[in-house]
C-alpha positions in Angstrom: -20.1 -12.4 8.3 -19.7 -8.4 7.3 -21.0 -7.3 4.7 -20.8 -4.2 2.8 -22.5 -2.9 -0.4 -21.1 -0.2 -2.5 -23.6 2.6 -2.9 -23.9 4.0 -6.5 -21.1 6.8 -7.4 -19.8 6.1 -3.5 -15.8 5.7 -3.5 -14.1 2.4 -2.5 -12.3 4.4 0.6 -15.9 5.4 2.2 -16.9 1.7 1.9 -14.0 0.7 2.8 -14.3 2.6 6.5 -18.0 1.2 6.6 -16.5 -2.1 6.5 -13.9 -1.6 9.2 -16.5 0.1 11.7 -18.4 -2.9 11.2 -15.8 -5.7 11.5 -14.6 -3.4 14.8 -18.3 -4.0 16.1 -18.4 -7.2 15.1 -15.5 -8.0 17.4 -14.0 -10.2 14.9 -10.7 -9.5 15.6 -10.7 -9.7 19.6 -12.3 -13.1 18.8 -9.5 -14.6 16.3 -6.9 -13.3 19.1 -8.5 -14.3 21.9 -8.3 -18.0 20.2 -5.1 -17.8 18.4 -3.2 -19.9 21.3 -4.8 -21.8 24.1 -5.1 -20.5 27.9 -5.4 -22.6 30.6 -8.7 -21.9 33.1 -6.6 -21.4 35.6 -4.6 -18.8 34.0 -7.7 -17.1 32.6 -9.2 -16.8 35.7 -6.2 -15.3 37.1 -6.5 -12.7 34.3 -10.0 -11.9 34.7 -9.3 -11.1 38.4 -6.6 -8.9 38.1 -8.5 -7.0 34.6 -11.9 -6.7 37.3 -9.4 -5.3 40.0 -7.5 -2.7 37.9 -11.5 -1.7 36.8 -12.9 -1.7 40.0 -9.0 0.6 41.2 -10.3 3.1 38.3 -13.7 3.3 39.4 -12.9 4.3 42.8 -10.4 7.0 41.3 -12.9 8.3 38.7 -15.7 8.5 41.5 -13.2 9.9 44.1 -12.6 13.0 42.0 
């Protein structure tokens, strides 16, 4: 769970970005999407092939350079 205290005289905004920063790190969000419908294994394998392909096709251009 996130949690963020307000610091005396500190506005709601400032706390309010504290809290975001923190939920991004959390990775709260990437979790509730990645379960918000199911995937079959054999589809998500499929994806994780072609996500470590297209990284491996970007580390061969960024080292190329």
């Amino acid at each position: 769970m996130v949690e963020v205290f307000l610091k005396k005289d500190e506005p709601l905004e400032r706390a309010l970005r504290r809290f975001k920063k923190k939920y991004e790190k959390a990775g709260i969000l990437k979790d509730i999407k990645r379960n918000s419908y199911y995937l079959k294994p054999s589809e998500a394998r499929r994806i994780k092939r072609s996500k470590a392909k297209r990284r491996m096709r970007r580390a061969t251009m960024l080292a190329s350079r």
